[in-house]
N, C-alpha and C positions, 0 to 999 in steps of 0.2 A: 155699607161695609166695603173695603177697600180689598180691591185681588193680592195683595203680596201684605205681608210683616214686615218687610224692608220700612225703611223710611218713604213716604210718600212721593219723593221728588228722585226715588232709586229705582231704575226698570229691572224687573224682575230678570235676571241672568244665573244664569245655571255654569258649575265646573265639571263638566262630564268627562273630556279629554284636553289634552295639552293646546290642543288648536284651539277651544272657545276663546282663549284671549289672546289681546292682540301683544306685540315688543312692550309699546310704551303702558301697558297694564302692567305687563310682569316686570317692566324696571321699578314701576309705585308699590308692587308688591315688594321686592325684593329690598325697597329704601326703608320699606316701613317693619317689613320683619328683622331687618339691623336695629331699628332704633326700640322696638317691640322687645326683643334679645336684650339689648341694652340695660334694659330698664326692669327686666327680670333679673338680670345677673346683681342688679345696683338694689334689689327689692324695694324698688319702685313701682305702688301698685298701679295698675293699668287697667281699668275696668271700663271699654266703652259699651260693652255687649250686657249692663245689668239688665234684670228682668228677661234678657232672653233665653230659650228652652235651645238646645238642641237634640233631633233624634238620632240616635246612630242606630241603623240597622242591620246587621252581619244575619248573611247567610253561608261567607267562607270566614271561618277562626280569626284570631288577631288577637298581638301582643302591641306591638309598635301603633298600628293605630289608634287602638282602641284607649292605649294611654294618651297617645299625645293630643287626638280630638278632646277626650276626657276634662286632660287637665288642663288642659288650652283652655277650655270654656269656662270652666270653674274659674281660670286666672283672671279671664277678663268679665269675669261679676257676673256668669253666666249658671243656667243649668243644664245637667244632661238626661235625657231618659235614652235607656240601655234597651235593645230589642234583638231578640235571636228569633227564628223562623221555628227555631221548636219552640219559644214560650211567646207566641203571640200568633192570631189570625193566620198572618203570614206564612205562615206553614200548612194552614188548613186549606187549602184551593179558594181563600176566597183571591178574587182579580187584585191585580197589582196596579190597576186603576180606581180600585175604589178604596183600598189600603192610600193611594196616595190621597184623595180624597182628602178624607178620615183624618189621617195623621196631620197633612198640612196646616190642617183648621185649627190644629190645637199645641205646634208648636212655630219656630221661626226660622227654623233651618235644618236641614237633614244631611243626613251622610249615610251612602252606602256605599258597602264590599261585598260581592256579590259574584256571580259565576257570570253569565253572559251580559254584553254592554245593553243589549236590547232591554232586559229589565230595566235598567236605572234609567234609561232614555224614555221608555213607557211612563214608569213613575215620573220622570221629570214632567213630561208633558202634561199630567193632570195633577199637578204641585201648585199649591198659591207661595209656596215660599221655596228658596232657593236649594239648589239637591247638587252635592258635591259626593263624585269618583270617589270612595276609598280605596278603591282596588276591585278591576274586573277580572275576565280574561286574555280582554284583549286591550287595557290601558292600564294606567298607573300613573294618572298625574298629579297627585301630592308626594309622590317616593322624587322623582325626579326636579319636582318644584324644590326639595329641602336640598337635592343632591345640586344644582347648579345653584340654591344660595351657597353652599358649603364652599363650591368653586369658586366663588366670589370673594367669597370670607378670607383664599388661604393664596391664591393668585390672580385676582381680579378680574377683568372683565372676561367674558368667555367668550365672547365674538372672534371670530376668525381663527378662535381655538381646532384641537384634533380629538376626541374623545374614540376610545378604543373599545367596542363593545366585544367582549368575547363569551362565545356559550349558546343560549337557547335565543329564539328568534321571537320570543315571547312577549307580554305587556308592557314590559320591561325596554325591549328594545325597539317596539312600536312607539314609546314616549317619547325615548332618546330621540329618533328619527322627528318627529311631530317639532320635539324641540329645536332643532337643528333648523327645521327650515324657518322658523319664528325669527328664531334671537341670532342666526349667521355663524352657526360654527359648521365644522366636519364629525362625521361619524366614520369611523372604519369600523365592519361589520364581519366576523367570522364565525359560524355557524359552523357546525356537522350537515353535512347533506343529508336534504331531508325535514333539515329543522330551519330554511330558511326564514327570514323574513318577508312575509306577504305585503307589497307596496300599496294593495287596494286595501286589506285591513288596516293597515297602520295608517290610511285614508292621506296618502302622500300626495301631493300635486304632481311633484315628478322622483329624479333621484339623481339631483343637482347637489346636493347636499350630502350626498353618503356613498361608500365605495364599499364591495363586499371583496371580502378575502378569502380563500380556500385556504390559507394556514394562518394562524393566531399570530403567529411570530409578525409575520409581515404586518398584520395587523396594527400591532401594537408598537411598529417603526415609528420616529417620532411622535410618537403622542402624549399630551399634553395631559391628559387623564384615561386609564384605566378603568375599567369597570365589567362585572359580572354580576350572576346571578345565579340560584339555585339551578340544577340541570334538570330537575321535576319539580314541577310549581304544582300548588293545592288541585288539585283534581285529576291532576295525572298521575297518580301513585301506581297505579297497574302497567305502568309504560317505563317504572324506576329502575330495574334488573336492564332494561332494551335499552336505558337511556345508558348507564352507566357504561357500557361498552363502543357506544355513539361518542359520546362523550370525553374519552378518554384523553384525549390530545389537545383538549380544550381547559386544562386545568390552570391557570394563572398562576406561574411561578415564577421564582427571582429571574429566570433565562427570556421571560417576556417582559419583566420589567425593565432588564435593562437594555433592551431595544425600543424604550420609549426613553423621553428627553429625561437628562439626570434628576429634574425636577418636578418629576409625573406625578400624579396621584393617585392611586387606588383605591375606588371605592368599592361597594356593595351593600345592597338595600338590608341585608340580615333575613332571617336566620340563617347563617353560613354553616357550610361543611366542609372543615379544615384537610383536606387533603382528597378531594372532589372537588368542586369547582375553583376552590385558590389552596394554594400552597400554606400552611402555618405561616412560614416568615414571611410571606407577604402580607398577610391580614392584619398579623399581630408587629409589624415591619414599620420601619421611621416613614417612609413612605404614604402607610393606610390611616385616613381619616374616617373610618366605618364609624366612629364613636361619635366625633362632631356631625356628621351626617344622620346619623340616629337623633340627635338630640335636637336638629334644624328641623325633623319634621315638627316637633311641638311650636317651634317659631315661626315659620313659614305659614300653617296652618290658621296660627291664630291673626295673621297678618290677611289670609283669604276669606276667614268668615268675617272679619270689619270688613272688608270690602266689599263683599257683597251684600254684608244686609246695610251698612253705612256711606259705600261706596269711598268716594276719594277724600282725605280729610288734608285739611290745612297745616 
């Protein structure tokens, strides 16, 4: 019996954070979820993944992923089983080494969204089959895999680009940064004091690649893309009333857009709060691609599970 579901001549590899892959990975990624796109829009069926199971496991809620892995899998000739930590073992104290065990034996790919990265890293290690990020605490690299295909999609390449992070110092902006130093663009980073971002969490080589602001405004001085995020992410709701007042000056509105280049972008991973972290008219604004960004995670996604259990194809 063979240690991985992959195909026999594919090493078993895991998507935990932004850094497991290398530039020229994510440019195969990102050729193949254009042409993947393509071929959904054209209902062109696409099935390389038949007969394969995915698990998805949630211990934090989910709307956006839990459809786009979903329906990802199902498009490409696949099946899913559903797992929450209250209807399954996993919630009972048994070990998350022997849930991985267990699980791996019986399907070909997993996904988790989860609270601390430690869990999914533990699971991954005793996995016969490959275990991709949904979202931790401190990563997020399918939100930002779908948001630099979108950037590609609407102004091409992102290299040598300026990405304007405004808000919390979060998973969110641990990717961005992880990203940055991959694929060669800039981040401008503005936080509320206090909520910085941590350069040894976000497991950064150095901070050659990103400059932090003390005001947004500046921040968001030419930049090329825009982008925020909730000001309280899923398990800090007891810190929401403390954020909100932190937070105030960091709302994304037309007065920071328009000190980015005329032709910025404004993104945001969703569920937004129109008048907390962006302004109505920016979100809902000629500017905001929140919609096509929504919609890249189902494509991008399904362009990273062929890769990893079929690896690179012709």
């Amino acid at each position: 019996m063979t240690t991985s579901m992959t195909k026999p001549d594919i090493p078993l590899k895991h998507y935990l954070q932004f850094s497991d892959f290398t530039a020229s990975e994510y440019a195969y990624i990102f050729e193949r979820a254009a042409l993947i796109k393509k071929k959904f829009k054209a209902y062109d069926k696409h099935q390389p993944l038949a007969d394969r199971t995915l698990a998805m496991i949630f211990e934090k809620a989910s709307t956006r992923t839990r459809v786009s892995f979903e329906a990802g899998m199902y498009q490409m000739g696949g099946s899913v089983v559903h797992l929450t930590t209250d209807g399954s073992q996993l919630g009972r104290a048994e070990p998350i080494e022997d849930s991985a065990k267990v699980i791996s034996r019986m399907v070909d790919l997993v996904m988790i969204r989860t609270y601390e990265q430690t869990k999914i890293e533990r699971f991954a290690e005793h996995s016969r089959v490959p275990v991709i990020n949904g979202l931790t605490n401190e990563f997020h690299p399918c939100q930002i895999l779908a948001d630099i295909f979108t950037y590609i999609e609407h102004r091409g390449d992102i290299r040598g680009k300026t990405v304007a992070w405004v808000g919390d110092g979060n998973n969110m902006a641990n990717t961005w940064l992880q990203a940055s130093e991959i694929l060669g663009f800039n981040v401008h980073v503005s936080t509320p004091s206090g909520y910085e971002v941590d350069q040894d969490v976000a497991g950064l080589r150095s901070n050659e690649s990103y400059k932090v602001f003390k005001d947004p405004k500046e921040a968001c001085a030419g930049a090329d893309l825009v982008t925020t995020d909730v000001w309280t992410s899923m398990g800090y709701e007891a810190e929401n009333e403390k954020r909100k007042t932190a937070f105030a000056a960091w709302c994304v509105d037309e007065d920071m857009m328009q000190k980015a280049k005329p032709d910025a972008l404004f993104m945001h991973c969703l569920p937004a709060h129109r008048g907390e972290e962006v302004q109505a008219e920016v979100i809902d604004g000629p500017q905001s691609v929140v919609w096509d960004e929504a919609e890249n995670r189902l494509h991008v996604q399904k362009a990273l599970m062929e890769y990893l259990l079929l690896g690179k194809l012709a």
